[in-house]
C-alpha atoms as a printed R data frame, in Angstrom:
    type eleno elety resid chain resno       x       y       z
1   ATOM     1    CA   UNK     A     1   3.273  32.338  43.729
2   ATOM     2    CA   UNK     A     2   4.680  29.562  45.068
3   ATOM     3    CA   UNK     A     3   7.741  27.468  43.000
4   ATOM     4    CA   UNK     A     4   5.603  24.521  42.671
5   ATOM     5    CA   UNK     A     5   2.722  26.639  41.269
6   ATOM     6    CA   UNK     A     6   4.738  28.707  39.197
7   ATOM     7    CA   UNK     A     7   6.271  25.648  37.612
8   ATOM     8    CA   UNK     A     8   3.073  24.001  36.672
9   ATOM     9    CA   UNK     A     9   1.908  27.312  34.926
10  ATOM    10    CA   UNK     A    10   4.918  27.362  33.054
11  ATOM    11    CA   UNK     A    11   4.497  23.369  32.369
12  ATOM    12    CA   UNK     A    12   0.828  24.527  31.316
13  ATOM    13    CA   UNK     A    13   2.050  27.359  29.111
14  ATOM    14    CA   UNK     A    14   4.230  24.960  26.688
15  ATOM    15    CA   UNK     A    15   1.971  22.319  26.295
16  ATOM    16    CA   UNK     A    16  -0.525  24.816  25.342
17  ATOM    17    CA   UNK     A    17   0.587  25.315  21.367
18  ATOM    18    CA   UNK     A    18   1.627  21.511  21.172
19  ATOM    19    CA   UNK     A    19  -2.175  20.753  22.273
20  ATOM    20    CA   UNK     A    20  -3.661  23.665  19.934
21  ATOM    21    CA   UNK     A    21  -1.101  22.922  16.897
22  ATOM    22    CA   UNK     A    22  -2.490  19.209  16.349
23  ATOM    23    CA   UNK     A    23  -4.671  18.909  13.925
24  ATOM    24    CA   UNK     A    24  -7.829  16.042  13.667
25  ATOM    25    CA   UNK     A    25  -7.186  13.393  11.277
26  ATOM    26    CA   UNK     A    26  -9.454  13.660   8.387
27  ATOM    27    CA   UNK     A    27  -9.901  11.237   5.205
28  ATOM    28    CA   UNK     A    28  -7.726  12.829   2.383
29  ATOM    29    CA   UNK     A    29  -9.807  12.294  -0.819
30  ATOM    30    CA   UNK     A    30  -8.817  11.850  -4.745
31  ATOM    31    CA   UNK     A    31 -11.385  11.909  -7.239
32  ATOM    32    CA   UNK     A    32 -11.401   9.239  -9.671
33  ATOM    33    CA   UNK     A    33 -12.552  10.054 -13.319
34  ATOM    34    CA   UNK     A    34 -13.725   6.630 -14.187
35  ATOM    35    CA   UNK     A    35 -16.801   8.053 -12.134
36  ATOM    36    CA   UNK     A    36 -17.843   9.825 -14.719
37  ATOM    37    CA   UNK     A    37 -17.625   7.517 -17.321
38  ATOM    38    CA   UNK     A    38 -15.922   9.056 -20.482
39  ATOM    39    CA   UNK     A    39 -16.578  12.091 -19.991
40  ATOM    40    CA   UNK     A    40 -14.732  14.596 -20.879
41  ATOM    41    CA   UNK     A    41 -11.692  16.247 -18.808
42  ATOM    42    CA   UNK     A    42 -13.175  20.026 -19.460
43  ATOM    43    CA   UNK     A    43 -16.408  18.456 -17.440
44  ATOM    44    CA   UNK     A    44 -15.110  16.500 -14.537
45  ATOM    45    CA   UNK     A    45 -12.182  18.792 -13.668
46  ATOM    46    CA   UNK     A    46 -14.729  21.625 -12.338
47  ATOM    47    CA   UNK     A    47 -16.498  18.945 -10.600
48  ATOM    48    CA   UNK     A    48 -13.379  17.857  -8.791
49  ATOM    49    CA   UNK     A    49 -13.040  20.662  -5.669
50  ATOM    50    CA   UNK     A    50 -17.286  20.087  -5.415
51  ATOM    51    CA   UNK     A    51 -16.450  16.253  -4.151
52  ATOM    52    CA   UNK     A    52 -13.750  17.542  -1.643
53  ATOM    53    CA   UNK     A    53 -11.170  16.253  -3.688
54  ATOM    54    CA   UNK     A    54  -7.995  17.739  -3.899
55  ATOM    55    CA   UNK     A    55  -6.940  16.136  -7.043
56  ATOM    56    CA   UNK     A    56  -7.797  13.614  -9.829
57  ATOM    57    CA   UNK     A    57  -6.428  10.022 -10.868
58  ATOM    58    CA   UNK     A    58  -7.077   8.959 -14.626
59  ATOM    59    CA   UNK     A    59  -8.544   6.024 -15.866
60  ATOM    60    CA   UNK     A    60  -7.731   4.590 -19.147
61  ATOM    61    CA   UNK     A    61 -10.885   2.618 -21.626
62  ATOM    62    CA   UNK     A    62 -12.786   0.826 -21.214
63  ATOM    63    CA   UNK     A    63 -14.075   2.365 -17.775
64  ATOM    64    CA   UNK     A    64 -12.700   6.006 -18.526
65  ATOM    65    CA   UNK     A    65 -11.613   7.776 -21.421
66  ATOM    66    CA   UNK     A    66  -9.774  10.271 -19.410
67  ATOM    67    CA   UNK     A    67  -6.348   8.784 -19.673
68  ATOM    68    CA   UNK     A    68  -6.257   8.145 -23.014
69  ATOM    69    CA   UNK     A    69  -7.485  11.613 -23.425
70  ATOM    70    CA   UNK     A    70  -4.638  13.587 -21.893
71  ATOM    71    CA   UNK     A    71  -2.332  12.097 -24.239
72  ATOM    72    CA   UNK     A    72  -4.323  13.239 -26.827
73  ATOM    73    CA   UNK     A    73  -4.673  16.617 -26.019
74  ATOM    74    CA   UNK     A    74  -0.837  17.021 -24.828
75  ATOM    75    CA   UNK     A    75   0.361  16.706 -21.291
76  ATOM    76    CA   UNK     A    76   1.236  20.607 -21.106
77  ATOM    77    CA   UNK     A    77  -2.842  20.830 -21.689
78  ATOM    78    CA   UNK     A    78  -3.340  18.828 -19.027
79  ATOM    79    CA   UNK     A    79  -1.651  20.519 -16.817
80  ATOM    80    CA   UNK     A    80  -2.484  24.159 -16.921
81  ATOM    81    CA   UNK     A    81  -6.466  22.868 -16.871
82  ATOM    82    CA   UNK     A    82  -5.442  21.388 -13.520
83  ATOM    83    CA   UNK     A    83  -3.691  24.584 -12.863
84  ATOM    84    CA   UNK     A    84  -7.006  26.383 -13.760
85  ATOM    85    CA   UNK     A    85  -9.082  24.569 -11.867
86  ATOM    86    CA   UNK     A    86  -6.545  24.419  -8.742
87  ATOM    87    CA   UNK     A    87  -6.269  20.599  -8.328
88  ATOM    88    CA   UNK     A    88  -3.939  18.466  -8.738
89  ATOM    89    CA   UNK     A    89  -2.790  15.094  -9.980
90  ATOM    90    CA   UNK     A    90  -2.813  11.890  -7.918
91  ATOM    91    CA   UNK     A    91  -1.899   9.255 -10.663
92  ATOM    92    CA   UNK     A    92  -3.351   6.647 -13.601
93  ATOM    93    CA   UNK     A    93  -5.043   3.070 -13.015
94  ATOM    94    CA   UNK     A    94  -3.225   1.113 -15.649
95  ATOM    95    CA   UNK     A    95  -4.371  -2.459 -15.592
96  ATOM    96    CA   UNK     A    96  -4.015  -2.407 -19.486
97  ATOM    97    CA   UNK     A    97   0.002  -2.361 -18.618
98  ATOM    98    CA   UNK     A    98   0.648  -4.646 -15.779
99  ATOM    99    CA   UNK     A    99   2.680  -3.789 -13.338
100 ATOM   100    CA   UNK     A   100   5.651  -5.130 -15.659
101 ATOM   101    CA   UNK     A   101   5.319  -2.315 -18.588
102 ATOM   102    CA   UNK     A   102   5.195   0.837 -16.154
103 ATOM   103    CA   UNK     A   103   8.359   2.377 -17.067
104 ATOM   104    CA   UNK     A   104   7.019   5.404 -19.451
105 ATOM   105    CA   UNK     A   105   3.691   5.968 -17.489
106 ATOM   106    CA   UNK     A   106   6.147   6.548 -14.151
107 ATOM   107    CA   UNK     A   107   7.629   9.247 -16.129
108 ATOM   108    CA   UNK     A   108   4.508  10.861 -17.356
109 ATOM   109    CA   UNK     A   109   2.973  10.758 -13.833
110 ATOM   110    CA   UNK     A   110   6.124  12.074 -12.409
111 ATOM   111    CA   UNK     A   111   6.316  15.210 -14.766
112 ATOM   112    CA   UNK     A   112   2.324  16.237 -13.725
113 ATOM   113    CA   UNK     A   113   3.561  16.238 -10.157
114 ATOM   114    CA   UNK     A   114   1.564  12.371  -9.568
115 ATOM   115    CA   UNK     A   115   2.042  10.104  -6.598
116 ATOM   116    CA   UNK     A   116   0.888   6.635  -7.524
117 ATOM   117    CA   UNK     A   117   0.150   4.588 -10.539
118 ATOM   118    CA   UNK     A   118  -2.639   1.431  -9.507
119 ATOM   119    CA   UNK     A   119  -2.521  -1.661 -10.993
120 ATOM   120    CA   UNK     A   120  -2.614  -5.786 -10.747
121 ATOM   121    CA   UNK     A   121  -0.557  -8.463  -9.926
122 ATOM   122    CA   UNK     A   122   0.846 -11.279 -11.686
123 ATOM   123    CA   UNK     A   123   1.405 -14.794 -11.319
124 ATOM   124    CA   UNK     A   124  -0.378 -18.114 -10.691
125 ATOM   125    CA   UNK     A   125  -3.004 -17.631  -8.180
126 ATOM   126    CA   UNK     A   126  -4.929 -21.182  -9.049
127 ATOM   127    CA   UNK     A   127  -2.524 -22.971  -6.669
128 ATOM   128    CA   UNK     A   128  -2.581 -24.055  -3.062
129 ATOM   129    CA   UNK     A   129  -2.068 -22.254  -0.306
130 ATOM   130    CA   UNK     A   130   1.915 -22.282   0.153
131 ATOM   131    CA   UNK     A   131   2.475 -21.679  -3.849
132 ATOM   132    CA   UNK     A   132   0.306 -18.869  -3.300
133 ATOM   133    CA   UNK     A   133   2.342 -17.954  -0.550
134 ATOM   134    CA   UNK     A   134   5.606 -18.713  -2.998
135 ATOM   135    CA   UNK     A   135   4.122 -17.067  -5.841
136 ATOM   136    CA   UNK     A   136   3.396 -13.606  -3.772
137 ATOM   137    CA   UNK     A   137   7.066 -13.474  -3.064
138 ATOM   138    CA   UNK     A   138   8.070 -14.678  -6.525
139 ATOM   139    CA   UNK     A   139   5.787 -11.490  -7.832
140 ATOM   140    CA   UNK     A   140   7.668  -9.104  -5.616
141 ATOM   141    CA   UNK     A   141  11.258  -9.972  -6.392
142 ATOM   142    CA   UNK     A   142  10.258  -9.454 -10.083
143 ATOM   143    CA   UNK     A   143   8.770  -5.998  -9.112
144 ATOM   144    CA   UNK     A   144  11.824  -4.744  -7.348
145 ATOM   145    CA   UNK     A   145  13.598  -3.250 -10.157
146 ATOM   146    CA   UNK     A   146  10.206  -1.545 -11.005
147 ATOM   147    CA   UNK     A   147   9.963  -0.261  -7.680
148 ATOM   148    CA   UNK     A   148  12.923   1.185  -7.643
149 ATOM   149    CA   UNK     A   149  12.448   3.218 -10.969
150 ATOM   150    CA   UNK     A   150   9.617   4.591  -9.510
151 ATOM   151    CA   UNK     A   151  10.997   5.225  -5.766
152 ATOM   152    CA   UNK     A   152  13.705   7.179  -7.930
153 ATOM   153    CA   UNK     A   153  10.434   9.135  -9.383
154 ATOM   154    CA   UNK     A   154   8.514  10.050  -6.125
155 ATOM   155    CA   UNK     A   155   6.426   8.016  -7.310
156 ATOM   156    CA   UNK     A   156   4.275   4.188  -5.469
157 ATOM   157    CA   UNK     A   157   2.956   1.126  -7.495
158 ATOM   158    CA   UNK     A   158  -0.260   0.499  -6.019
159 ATOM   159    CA   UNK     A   159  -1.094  -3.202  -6.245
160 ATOM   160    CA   UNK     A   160  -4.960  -3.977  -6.142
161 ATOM   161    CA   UNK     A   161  -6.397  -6.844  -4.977
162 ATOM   162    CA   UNK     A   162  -8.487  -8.019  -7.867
163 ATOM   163    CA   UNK     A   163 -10.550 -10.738  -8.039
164 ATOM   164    CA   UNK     A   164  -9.068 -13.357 -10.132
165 ATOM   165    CA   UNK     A   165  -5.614 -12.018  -9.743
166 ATOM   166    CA   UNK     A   166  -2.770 -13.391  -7.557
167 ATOM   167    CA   UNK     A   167  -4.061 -10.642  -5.066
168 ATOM   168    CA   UNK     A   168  -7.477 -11.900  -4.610
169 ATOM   169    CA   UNK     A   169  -7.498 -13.446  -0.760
170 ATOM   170    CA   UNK     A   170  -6.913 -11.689   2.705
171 ATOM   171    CA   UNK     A   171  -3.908 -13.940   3.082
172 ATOM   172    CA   UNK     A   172  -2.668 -12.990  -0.178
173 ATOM   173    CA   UNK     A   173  -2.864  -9.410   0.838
174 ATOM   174    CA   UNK     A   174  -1.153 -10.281   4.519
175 ATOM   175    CA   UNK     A   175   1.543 -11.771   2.495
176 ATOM   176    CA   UNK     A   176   2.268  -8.963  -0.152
177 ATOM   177    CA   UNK     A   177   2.025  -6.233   2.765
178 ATOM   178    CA   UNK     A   178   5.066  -8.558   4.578
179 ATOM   179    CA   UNK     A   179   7.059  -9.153   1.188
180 ATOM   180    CA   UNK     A   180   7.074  -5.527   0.518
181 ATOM   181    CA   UNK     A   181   7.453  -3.629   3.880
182 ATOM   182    CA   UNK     A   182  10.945  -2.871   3.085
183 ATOM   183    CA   UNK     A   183  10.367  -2.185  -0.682
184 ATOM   184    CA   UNK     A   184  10.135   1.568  -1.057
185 ATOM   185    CA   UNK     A   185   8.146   2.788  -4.465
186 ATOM   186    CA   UNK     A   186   5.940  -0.649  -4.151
187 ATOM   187    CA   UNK     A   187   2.318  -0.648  -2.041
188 ATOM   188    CA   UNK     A   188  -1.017  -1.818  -1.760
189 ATOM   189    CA   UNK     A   189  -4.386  -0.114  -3.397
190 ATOM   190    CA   UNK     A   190  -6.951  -1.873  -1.214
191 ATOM   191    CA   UNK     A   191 -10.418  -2.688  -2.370
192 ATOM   192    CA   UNK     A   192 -12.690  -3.608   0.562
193 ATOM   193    CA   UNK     A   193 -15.642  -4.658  -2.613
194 ATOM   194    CA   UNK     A   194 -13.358  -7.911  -3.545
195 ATOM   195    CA   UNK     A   195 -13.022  -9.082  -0.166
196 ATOM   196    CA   UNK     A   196 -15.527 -10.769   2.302
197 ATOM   197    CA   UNK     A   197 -17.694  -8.066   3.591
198 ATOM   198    CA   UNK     A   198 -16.562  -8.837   7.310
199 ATOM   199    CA   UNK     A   199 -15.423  -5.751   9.269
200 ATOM   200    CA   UNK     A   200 -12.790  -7.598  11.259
201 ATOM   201    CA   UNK     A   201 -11.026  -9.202   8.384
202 ATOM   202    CA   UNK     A   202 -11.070  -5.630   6.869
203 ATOM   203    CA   UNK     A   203  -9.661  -4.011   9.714
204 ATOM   204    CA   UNK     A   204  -7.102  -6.301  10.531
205 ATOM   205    CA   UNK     A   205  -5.917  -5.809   7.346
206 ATOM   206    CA   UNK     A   206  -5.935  -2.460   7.214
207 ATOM   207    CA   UNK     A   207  -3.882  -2.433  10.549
208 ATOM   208    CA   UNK     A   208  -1.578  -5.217   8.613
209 ATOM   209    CA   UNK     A   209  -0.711  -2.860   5.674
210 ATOM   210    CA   UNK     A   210  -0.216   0.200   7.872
211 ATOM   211    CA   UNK     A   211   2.394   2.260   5.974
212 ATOM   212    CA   UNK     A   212   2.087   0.397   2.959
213 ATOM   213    CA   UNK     A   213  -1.230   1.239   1.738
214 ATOM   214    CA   UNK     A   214  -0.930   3.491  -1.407
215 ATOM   215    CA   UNK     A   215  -4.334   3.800  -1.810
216 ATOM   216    CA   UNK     A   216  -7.676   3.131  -0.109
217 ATOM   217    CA   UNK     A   217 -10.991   2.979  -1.701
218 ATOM   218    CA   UNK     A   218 -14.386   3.271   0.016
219 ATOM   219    CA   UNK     A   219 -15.850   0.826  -1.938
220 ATOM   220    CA   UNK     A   220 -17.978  -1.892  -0.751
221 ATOM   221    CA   UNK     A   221 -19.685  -5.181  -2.469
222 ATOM   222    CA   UNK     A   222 -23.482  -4.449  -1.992
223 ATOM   223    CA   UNK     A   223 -25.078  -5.976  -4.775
224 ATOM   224    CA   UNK     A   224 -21.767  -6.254  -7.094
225 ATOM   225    CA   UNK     A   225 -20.735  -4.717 -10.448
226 ATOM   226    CA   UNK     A   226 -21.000  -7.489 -13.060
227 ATOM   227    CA   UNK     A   227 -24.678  -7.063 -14.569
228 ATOM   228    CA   UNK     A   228 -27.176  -4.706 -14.960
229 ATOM   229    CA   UNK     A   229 -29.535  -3.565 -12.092
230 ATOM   230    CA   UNK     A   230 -31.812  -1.066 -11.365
231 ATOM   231    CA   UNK     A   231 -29.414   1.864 -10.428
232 ATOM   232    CA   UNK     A   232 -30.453   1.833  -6.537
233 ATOM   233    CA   UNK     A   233 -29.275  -1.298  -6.406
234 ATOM   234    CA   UNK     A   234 -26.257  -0.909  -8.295
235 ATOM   235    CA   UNK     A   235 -25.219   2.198  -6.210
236 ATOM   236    CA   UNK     A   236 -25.064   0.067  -3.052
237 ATOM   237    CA   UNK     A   237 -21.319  -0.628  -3.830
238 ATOM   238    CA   UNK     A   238 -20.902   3.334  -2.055
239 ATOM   239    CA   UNK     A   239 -20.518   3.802   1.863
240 ATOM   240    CA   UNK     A   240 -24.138   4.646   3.437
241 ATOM   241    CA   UNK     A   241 -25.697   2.973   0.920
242 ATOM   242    CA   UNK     A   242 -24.942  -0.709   1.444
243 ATOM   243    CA   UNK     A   243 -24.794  -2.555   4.467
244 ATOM   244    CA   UNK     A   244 -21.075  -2.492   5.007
245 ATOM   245    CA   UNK     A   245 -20.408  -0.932   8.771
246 ATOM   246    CA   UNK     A   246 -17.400   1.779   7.690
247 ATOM   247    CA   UNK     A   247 -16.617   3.064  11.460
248 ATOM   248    CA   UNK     A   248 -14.557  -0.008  12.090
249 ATOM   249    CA   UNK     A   249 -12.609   0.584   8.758
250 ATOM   250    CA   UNK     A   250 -12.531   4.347   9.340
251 ATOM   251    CA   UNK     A   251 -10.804   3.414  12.973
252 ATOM   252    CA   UNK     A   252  -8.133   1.407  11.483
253 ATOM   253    CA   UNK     A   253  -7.072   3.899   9.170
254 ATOM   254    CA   UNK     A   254  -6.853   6.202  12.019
255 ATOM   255    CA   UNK     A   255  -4.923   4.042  13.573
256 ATOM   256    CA   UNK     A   256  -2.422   3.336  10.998
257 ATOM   257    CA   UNK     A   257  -2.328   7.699  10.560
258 ATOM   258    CA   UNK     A   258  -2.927   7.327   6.869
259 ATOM   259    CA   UNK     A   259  -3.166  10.402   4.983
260 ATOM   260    CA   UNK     A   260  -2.542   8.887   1.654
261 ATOM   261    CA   UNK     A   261  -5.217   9.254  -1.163
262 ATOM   262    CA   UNK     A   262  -8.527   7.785  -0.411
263 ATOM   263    CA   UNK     A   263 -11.144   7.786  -3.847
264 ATOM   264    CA   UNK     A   264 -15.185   7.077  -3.001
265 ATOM   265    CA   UNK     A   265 -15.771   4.401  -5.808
266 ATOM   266    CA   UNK     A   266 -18.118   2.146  -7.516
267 ATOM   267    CA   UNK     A   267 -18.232   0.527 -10.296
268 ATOM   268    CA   UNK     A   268 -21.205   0.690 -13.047
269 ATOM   269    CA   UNK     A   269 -22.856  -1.445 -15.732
270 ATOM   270    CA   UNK     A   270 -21.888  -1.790 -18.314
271 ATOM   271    CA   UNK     A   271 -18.341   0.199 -17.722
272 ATOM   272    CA   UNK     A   272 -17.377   3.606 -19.456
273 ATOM   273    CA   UNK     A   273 -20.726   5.153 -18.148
274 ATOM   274    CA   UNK     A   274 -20.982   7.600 -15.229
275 ATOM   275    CA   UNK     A   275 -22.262   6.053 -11.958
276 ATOM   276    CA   UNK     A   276 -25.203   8.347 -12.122
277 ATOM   277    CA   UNK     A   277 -26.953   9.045 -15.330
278 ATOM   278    CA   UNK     A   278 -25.777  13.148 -15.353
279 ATOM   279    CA   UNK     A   279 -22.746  14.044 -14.544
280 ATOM   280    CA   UNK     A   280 -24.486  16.569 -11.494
281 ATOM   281    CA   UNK     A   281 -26.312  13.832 -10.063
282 ATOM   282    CA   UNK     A   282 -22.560  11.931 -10.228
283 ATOM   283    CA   UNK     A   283 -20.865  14.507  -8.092
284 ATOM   284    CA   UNK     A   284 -23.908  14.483  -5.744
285 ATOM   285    CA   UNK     A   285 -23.742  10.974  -5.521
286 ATOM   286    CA   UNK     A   286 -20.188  11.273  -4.331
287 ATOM   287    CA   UNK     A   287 -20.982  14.334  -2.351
288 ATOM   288    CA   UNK     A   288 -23.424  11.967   0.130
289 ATOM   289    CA   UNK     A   289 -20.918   9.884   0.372
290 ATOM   290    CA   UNK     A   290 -18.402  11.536   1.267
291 ATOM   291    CA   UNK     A   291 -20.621  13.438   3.645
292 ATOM   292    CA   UNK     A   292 -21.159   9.413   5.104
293 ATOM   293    CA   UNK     A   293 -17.823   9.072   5.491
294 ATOM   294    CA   UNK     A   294 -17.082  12.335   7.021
295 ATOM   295    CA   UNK     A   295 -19.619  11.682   9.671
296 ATOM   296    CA   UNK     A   296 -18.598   8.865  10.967
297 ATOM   297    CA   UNK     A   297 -14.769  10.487  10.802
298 ATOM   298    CA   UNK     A   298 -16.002  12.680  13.327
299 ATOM   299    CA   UNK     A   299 -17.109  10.619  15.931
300 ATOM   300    CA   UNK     A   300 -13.943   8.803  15.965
């Protein structure tokens, strides 16, 4: 063997593992228990590992129970059912506290081993433009000290853009993902169903947010949440079976490496119900979805 040759097969032979060691980048998915309505925890938590979750985030009333349950039934309860079931816990939705009165629930989702708490934002939002703009940065000074307590906690505030909220607009969004970048323990939980239904906008902002989303949710408008419908209708809010193109979405998140926790989500009318009227047909509801998703992961 010649010395050129036998450095190219030794070139060969150490890229070899580096190729074979990387892994494909796959959705990473939480289950949210507002899915099942209020239902119980000793119900959902065996359903959890069937929806390719690998853990669960609690909802509080009125569109779960499942919150307000744990601290009913003890923390220490809560934990060795997760411990039973081998899942474990992403975090709580608490819009009922603002993202002002988070102090105890960062402790309580610290000591179950939780990630992320979700929740609104605050301030005037019926403004122009540039006192949006003003008020955004006005809402994230406030926050600091709150992100910090939770930073300390190994734990991420997940705003959500909410519709009549002071994160309600793309630009709102674009604006909170710039006031924050260097705010550790602060993020965004983004909701593709409040924004326009336009797979560049979505994208962009995706690729805006980068390593500041918290949380994603597959979640798209279709015929909205706000009044009863017949339930094929109502389910359109779930990738594959509205109209909402996910690839380009998918793509950006790809792009941006995210590996945080992404929930398949919908909401139902009126609220505290499962999305599907059993709780089997829920998780196979969720199942096809995430089967959706996973397909179009794959051709990325």
């Amino acid at each position: 063997m010649n010395r050129r040759r036998f450095l190219q097969s030794i070139a060969a032979a150490t890229a070899a593992p580096a190729f074979a060691a990387e892994v494909p980048w796959k959705l990473n998915y939480m289950l949210a228990s507002a899915m099942y309505g209020s239902l119980p925890l000793a119900e959902i938590l065996p359903e959890v590992k069937k929806t390719g979750a690998t853990g669960i985030e609690l909802w509080p009333k009125k569109h779960g129970t499942q919150r307000d349950e744990m601290d009913a039934i003890g923390h220490d309860k809560f934990a060795a059912m997760l411990k039973e079931h081998g899942i474990g816990f992403g975090g709580s939705t608490r819009y009922d506290l603002g993202p002002f009165g988070l102090t105890e629930e960062i402790a309580v989702v610290k000591k179950l081993g939780g990630t992320f708490i979700v929740t609104g934002g605050a301030g005037d939002y019926k403004v122009t433009s540039e006192q949006l703009k003003a008020s955004v940065k006005a809402f994230v000074e406030k926050m600091k000290p709150h992100a910090a307590l939770a930073a300390e906690n190994g734990v991420e505030i997940g705003i959500e853009n909410h519709i009549n909220n002071l994160i309600d607009t793309p630009d709102s969004l674009l604006w909170l993902a710039d006031d924050i970048r260097n705010t550790p323990g602060i993020g965004i939980a983004l909701a593709p169903y409040h924004l326009p239904q336009d797979t560049k906008i979505l994208s962009d902002l995706i690729k805006h947010i980068d390593k500041k989303m918290t949380l994603f949710y597959t979640w798209e408008h279709g015929m909205g949440c706000m009044k009863p419908m017949p339930k094929e209708e109502e389910i359109q809010q779930l990738p594959g079976r509205g109209k909402l193109d996910w690839k380009p979405l998918l793509a950006a998140l790809k792009a941006t490496k995210f590996t945080g926790p992404t929930e398949i989500f919908m909401h139902p009318t009126p609220r505290g119900i499962p999305i599907m009227p059993t709780l089997a047909e829920s998780t196979a509801e969720i199942i096809r979805a995430k089967q959706h998703l996973d397909a179009i992961v794959a051709t990325l």
